[in-house]
N, C-alpha and C positions, 0 to 999 in steps of 0.2 A: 756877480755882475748882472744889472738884470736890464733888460730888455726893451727898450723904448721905442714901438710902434713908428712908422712913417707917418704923417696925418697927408701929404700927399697920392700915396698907396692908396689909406682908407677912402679918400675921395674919389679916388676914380674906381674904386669895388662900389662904394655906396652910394655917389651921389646922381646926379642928371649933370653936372658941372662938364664944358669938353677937358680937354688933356690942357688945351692952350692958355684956357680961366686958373684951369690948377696949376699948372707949372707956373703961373705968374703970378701965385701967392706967394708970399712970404711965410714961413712956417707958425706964429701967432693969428695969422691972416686964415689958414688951415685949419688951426684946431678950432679957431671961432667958430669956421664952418660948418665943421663936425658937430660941435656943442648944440649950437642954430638947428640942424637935421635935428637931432638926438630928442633936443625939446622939442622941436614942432614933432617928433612920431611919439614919443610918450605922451604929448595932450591928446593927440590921436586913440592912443588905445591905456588911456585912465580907467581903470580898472576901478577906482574910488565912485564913479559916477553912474548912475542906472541909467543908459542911455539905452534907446533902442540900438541893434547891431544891425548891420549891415555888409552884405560881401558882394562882389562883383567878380564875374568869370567869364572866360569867353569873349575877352575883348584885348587889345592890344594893351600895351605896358603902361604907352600914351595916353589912351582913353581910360584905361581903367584908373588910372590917376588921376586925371580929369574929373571922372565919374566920383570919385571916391573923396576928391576935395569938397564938390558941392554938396556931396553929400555929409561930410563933415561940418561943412557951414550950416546945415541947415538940424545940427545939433545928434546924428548920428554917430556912431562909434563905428570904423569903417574895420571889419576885420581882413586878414589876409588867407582864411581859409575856412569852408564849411566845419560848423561844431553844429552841439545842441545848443547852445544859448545865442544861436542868431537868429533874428526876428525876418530877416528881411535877404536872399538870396536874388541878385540881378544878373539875367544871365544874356550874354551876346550870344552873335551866332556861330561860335566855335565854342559852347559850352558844354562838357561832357556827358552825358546820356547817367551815368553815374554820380555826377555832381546832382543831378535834377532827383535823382530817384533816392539819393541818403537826405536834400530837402523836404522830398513829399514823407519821406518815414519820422523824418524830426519835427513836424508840424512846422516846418517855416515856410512863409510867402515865399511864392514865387513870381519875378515880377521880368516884363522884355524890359530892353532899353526905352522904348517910348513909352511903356508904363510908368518906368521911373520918373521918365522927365514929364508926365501928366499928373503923377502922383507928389513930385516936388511942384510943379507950375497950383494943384488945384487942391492938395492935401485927401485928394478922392483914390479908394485905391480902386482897381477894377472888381467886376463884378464877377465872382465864375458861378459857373450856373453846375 
């Protein structure tokens, strides 16, 4: 006998959806929405495509999703944690001291929050001396 997943359950592990939005699907209603997720975070992180990478830390759940859609619009690959193949680390101000220091060892940018939004508004990135 095998085992058929809730797609309600999954929705409220995975999505921003409240309890009220999900218990008011209907279960085809449900797996839509899961499907819907599923595709929008793999075009997110297309591993097919040489995008520049991009990560955000340091910032609430809210804003880092925020952060990380416009930054997706604006043709970045938004990862969910420091590697070596990120181009670009933005970090708020509850970002770890050790997050900054395995960036400066990987050679990736380091950028604040009004960096980014100077650097998405003017495509200038700052200057470090």
């Amino acid at each position: 006998m095998s085992y058929m997943p809730d797609p309600w359950h999954i929705l409220k592990m995975k999505s921003d959806l409240s309890n009220d939005e999900i218990d008011s699907m209907m279960s085809d209603e449900a797996w839509q929405a899961i499907y819907e997720w599923r595709d929008m975070r793999n075009e997110r992180h297309d591993p097919d495509i040489r995008r520049l990478r991009m990560c955000f830390v340091g910032f609430s759940p809210e804003l880092k999703e925020k952060l990380g859609d416009e930054a997706f619009e604006l043709g970045f690959l938004v990862d969910n944690g420091l590697t070596k193949k990120l181009d670009f680390l933005v970090c708020g101000p509850t970002s770890p001291a050790s997050k900054i220091k395995a960036a400066e060892k990987y050679g990736v940018e380091i950028l604040l929050e009004h960096e980014f939004h100077e650097f998405k508004d003017t495509g200038e990135l700052p200057i470090r001396e």
